[in-house]
C-alpha positions as a printed NumPy array, in Angstrom:
array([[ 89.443, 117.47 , 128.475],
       [ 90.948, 114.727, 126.08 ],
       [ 91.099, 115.696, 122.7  ],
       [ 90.984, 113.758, 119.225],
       [ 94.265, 113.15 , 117.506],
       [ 93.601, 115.945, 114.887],
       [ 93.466, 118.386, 117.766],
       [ 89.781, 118.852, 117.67 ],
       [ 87.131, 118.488, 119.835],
       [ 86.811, 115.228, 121.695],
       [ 84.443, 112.583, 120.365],
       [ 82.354, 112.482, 123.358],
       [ 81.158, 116.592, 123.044],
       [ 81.218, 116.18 , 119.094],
       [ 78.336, 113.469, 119.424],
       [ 76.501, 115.339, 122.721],
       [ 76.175, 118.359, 120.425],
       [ 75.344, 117.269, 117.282],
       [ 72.531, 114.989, 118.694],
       [ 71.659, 117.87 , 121.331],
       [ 71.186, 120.223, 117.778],
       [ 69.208, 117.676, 115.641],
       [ 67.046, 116.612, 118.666],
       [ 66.32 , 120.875, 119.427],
       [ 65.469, 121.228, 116.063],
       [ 63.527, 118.074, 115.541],
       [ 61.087, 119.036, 118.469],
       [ 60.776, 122.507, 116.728],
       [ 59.523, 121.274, 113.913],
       [ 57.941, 118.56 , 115.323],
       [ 53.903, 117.473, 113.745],
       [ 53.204, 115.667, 116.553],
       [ 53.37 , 114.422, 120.524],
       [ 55.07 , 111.154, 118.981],
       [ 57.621, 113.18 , 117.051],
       [ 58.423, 115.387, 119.912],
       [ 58.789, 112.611, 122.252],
       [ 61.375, 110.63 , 119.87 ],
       [ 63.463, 113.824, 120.068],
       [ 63.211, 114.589, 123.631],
       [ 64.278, 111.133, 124.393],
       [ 67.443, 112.091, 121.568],
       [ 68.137, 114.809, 123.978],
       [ 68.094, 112.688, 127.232],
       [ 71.048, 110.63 , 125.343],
       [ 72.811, 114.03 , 124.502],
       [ 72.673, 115.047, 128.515],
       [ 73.684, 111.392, 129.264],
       [ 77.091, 111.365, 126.971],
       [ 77.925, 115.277, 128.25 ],
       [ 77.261, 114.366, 131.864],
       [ 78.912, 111.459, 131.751],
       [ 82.361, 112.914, 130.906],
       [ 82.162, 116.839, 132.481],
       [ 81.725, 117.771, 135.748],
       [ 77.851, 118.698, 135.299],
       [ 74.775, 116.77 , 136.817],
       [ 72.536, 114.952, 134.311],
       [ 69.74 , 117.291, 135.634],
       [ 72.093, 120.502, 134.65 ],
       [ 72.719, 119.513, 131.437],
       [ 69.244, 118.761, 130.691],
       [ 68.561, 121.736, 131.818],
       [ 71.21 , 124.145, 129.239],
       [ 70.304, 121.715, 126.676],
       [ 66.407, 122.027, 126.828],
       [ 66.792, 125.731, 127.012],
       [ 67.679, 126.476, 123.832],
       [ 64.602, 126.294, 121.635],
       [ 64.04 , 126.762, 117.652],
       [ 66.492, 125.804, 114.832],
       [ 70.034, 125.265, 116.837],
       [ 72.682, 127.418, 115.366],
       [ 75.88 , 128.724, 116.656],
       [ 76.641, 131.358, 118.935],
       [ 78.278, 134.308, 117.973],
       [ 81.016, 136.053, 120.068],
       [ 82.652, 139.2  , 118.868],
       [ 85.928, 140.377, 120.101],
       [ 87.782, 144.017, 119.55 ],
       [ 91.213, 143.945, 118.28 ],
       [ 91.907, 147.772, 119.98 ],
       [ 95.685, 149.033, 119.549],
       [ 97.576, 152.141, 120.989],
       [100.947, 152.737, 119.434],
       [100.95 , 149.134, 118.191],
       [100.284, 148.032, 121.409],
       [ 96.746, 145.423, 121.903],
       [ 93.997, 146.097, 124.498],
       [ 93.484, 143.226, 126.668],
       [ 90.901, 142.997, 129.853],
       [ 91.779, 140.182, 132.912],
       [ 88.554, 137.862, 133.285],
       [ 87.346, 138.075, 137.085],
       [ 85.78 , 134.863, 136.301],
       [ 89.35 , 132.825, 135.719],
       [ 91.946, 135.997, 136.057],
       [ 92.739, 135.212, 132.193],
       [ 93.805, 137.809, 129.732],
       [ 91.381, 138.453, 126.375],
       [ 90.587, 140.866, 123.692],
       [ 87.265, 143.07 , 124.992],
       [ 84.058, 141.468, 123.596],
       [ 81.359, 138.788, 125.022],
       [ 78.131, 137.264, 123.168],
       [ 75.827, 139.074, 120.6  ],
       [ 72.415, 139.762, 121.307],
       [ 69.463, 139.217, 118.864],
       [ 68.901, 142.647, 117.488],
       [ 72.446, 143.875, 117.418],
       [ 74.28 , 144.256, 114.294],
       [ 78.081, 142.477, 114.59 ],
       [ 80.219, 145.907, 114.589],
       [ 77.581, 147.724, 117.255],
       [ 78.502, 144.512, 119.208],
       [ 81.954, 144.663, 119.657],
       [ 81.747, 148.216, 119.981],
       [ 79.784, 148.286, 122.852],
       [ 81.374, 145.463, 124.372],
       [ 84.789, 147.191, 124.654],
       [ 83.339, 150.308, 126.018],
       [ 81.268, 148.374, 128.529],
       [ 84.477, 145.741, 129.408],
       [ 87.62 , 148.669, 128.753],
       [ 85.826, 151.655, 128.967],
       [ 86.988, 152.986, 125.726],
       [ 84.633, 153.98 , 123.402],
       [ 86.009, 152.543, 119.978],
       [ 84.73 , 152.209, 115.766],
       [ 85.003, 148.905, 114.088],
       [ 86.996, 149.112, 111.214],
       [ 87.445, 145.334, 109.528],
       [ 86.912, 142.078, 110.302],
       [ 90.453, 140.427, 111.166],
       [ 88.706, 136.781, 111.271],
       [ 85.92 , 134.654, 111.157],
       [ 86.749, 131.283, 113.658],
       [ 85.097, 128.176, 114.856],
       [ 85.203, 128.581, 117.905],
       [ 83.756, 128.242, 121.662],
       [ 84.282, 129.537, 125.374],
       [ 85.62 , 127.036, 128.777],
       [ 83.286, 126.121, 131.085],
       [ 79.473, 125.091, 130.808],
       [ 79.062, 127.206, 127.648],
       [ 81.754, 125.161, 125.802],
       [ 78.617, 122.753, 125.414],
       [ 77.341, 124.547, 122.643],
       [ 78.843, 125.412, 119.071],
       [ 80.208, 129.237, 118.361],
       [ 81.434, 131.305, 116.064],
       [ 84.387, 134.171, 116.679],
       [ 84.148, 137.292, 114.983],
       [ 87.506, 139.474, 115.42 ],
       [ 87.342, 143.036, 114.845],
       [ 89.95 , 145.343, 114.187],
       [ 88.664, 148.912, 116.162],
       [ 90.29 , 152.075, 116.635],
       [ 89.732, 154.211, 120.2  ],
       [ 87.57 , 157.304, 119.066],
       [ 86.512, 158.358, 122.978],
       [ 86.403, 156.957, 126.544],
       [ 89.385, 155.805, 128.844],
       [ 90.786, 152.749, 130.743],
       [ 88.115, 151.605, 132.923],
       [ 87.53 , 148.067, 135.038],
       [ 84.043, 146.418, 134.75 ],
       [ 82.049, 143.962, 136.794],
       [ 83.665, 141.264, 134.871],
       [ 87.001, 142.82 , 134.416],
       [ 89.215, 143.498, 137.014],
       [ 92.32 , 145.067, 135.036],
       [ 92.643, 147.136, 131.601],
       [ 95.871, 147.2  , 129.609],
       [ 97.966, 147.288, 126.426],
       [100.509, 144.953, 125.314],
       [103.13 , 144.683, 122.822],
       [103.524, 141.453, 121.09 ],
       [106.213, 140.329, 123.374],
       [104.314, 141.089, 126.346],
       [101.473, 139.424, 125.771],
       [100.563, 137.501, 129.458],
       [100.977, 133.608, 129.322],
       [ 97.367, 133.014, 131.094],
       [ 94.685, 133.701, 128.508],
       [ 90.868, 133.472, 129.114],
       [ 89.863, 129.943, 128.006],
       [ 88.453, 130.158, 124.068],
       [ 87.374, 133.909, 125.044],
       [ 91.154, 134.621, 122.766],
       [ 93.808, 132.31 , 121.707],
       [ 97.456, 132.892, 120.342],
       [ 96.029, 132.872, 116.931],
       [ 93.539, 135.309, 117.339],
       [ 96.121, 137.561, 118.749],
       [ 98.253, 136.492, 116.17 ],
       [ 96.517, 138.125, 113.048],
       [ 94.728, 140.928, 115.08 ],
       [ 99.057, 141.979, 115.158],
       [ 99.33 , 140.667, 111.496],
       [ 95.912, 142.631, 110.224],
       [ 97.235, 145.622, 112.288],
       [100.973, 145.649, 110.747],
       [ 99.813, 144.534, 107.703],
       [ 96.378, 146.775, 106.566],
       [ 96.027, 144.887, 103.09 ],
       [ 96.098, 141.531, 104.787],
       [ 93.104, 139.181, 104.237],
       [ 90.829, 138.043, 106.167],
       [ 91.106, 135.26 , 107.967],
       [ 88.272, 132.114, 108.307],
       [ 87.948, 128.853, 109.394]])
């Protein structure tokens, strides 16, 4: 994926979202079949930029796209910073054989620390307590998903029950010291600087938080 020269996203997803968002929105709020119309055909354009520079079918794109329905906000993932004798949790992806902090997408009703709690115990098997937030990040996942905007939500958790244990989307469960952190990381799921301060908000408990 070609990126800007600031390192951000590339021009072509930055415009398929943003008109994807305001089009979603716009046919929300939309008075009438005129108004809804305009936006659906604002939509069409936002599945014709994304298509045209991904690996996904106009017709699949349409498809994500029209899915999402009511004001478009981000997505929030949540991801547990777990340590054991200053060594971090990490779970390998069956989906790309990456390496990532426990943690997935939010659902409506949960609160952010129930979140990440339950998504360690149900990706690591440990059952863990969220203690702080270690950072607040812009922020989205590889593959189709990737279309849409997110938020990251890094919590620092400590183990409370449970034990290693594999999912069906994890095949392996281990801890790492900062030096041994594995090279192949799990697309956006965690990046070298979320690992980064979950090790700084560990070492460091008065650190701030960090956001983007």
């Amino acid at each position: 994926m070609e990126e800007t020269q600031d390192n951000t996203l590339p021009l072509w997803l930055a415009w398929g979202r943003e008109i994807q968002a305001l089009s979603q929105t716009g046919i929300h709020f939309a008075e009438n079949q005129f108004q809804r119309e305009r936006y659906q055909r604002l939509m069409e354009i936002a599945a014709d930029i994304v298509s045209s520079y991904c690996n996904l079918e106009f017709s699949q794109t349409m498809d994500l796209f029209t899915d999402q329905i009511g004001y478009a906000t981000p997505r929030v993932d949540v991801r547990g910073a777990v340590f054991n004798h200053n060594k971090l949790l990490l779970v390998r992806e069956r989906q790309d054989g990456g390496w990532t902090m426990p943690g997935g997408w939010a659902d409506v009703g949960d609160k952010p620390s129930g979140a990440v709690e339950r998504e360690v115990f149900e990706e690591a098997g440990f059952q863990v307590k969220a203690c702080r937030v270690i950072g607040i990040y812009d922020a989205n996942r590889s593959g189709p998903l990737e279309l849409f905007h997110a938020f990251k939500i890094v919590f620092l958790c400590e183990i409370v029950g449970g034990e290693a244990q594999p999912s069906q989307e994890t095949s392996e469960v281990a801890f790492f010291a900062l030096d041994e952190i594995p090279e192949l990381l799990s697309g956006e799921r965690t990046r070298p600087r979320h690992i980064h301060d979950a090790f700084t908000s560990m070492m460091q408990p008065n650190s701030s938080v960090v956001f983007d």
